[in-house]
N, C-alpha and C positions, 0 to 999 in steps of 0.2 A: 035610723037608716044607715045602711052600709058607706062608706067612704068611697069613691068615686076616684077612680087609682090611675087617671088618665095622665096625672103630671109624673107619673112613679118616673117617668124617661128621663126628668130635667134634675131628680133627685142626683146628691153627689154620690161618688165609690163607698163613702161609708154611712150612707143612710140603706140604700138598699141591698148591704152588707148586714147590717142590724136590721130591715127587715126582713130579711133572709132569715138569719138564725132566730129570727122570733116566732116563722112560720114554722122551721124546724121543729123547735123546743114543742111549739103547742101540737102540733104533726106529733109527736114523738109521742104526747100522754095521751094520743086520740089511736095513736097505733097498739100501744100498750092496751088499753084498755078493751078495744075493738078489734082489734089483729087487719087482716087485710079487708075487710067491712067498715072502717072506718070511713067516714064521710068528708069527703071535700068542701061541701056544701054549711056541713058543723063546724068546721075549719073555719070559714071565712067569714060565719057568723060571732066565733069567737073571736077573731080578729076585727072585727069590723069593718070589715072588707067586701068588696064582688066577688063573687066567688071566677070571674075573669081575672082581679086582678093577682090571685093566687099563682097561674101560669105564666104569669107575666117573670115569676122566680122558678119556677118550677114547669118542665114539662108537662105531667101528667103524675098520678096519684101514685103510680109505679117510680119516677122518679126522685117522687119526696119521702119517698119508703130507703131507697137506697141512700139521699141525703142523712136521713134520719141514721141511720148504719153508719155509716163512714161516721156521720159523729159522735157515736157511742163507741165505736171501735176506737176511737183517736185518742178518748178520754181513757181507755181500758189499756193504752196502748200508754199514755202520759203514767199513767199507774205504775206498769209495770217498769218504765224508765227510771221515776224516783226508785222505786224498789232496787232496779239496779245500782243506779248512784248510789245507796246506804249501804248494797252489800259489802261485808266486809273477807267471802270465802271464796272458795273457788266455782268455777261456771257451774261443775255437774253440782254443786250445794243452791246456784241463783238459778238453776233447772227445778230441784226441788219446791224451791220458794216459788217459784213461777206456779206452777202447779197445784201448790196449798193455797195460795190465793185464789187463783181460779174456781177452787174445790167452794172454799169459802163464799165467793161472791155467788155462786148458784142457792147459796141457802140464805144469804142475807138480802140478796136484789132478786128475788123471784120471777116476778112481772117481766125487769130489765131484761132479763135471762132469757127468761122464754121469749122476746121479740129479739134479740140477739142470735140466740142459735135454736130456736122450734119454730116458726113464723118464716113462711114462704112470704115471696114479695106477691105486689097485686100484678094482675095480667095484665097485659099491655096492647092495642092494637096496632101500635107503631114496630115496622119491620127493624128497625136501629134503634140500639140503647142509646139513651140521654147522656149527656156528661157527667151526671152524677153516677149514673150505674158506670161510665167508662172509668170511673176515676176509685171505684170500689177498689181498697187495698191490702183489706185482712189483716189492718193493724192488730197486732195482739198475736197472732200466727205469727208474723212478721218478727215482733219481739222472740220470738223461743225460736226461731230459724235463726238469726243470728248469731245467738248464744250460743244455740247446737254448733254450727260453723266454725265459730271463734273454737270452743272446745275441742271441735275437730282438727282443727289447726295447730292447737297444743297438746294434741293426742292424751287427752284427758278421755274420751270421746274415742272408741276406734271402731268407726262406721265407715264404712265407703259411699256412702249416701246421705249426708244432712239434713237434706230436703225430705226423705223419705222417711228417717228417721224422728224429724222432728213431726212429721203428718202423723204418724203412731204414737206418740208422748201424747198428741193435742188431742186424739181420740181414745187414749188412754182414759187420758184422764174425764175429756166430755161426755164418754159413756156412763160412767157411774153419776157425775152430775147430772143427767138427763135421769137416771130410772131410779135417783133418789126426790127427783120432783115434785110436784104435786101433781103431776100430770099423771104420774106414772104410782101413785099411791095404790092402785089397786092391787098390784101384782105383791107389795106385802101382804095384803092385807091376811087376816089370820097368825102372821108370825109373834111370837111374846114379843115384848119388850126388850127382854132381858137377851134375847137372841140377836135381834136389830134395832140398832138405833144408829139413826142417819149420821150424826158428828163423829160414832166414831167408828161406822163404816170409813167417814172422810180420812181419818185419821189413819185407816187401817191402809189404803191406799197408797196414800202420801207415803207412809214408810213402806210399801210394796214398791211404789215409783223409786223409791231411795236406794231399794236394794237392787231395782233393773240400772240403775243407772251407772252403778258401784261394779258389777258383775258384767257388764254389758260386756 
């Protein structure tokens, strides 16, 4: 029988902290797998839960969508941070790397990927976003707008727009990761091998970003 989640109010700041991000994490492999048809109701049987006491952390199934987001971006966002910390070149070389990774994690985390940037959230019938969609930050965008910034500031970089210029890098690069997907497999289909292969499309990229960045 489901657990009975009437005392969740008397729990302390870090008990319903941890079950927070518990309902997260399992939200997160039921989104992945399900995309916005995942069930609330699956949810809280995997938890052992009411499916009442689910909303007790979460507004609505639209909300734990955007929870789930914010902590996948956080994480892609902590990634790119050490990446920085280790670099040892200049911003327009940690814009490259920003970029090769990126390139990268579209072919090693698929799944992730696609609930990250191809996955619409679910509908909502509440007229105001929840705190978790208010609190939506674009960690990971965030990282390559600062860098961009920074580099524009030591005129590595000569753009009059950072902002604008970094939204182009980001869709630079997420278009080819997108229509080398598996989503998007059909549109090769037919080509040799020897003509496309996806790593070193990635590859070819990465050094076309190298040379926009160089010439820019």
């Amino acid at each position: 029988m489901p657990v009975n989640e009437k005392n969740s109010r008397n729990r302390s700041p870090d008990k319903k902290e941890e079950q927070l991000q518990k309902i997260i994490r399992k939200g997160l492999v039921l989104f992945i797998k399900n995309g916005s048809n995942m069930s609330m109701r699956e949810l809280a049987k995997q938890l052992d839960v009411v499916v009442s006491g689910l909303y007790k952390y979460v507004n609505n199934k639209r909300e734990l969508w955007f929870a789930c987001k914010n902590k996948v971006f956080g994480q892609l966002s902590e990634e790119w941070n050490i990446l920085e910390k280790e670099h040892t070149g200049n911003d327009l070389e940690l814009i490259g790397k920003i970029g090769e990774s990126f390139l990268g994690f579209s072919v090693k985390d698929y799944p992730l990927f696609k609930f990250m940037f191809l996955q619409d959230p679910p509908k909502s019938n509440r007229n105001k976003p929840g705190p978790f969609e208010l609190e939506y930050n674009r960690s990971g965008f965030t990282n390559l707008f600062e860098v961009v910034s920074r580099a524009t500031k030591s005129r590595e970089l000569k753009t009059s727009n950072p902002m604008y210029f970094s939204l182009a890098l980001w869709g630079f690069v997420l278009g080819p990761a997108i229509i080398t997907s598996p989503m998007h497999a059909h549109f090769f289909e037919g080509l040799q091998s020897e003509v496309f292969e996806i790593k070193e499309f990635h590859h070819f990229i990465y050094q076309l970003l190298k040379k926009i960045l160089i010439n820019d």
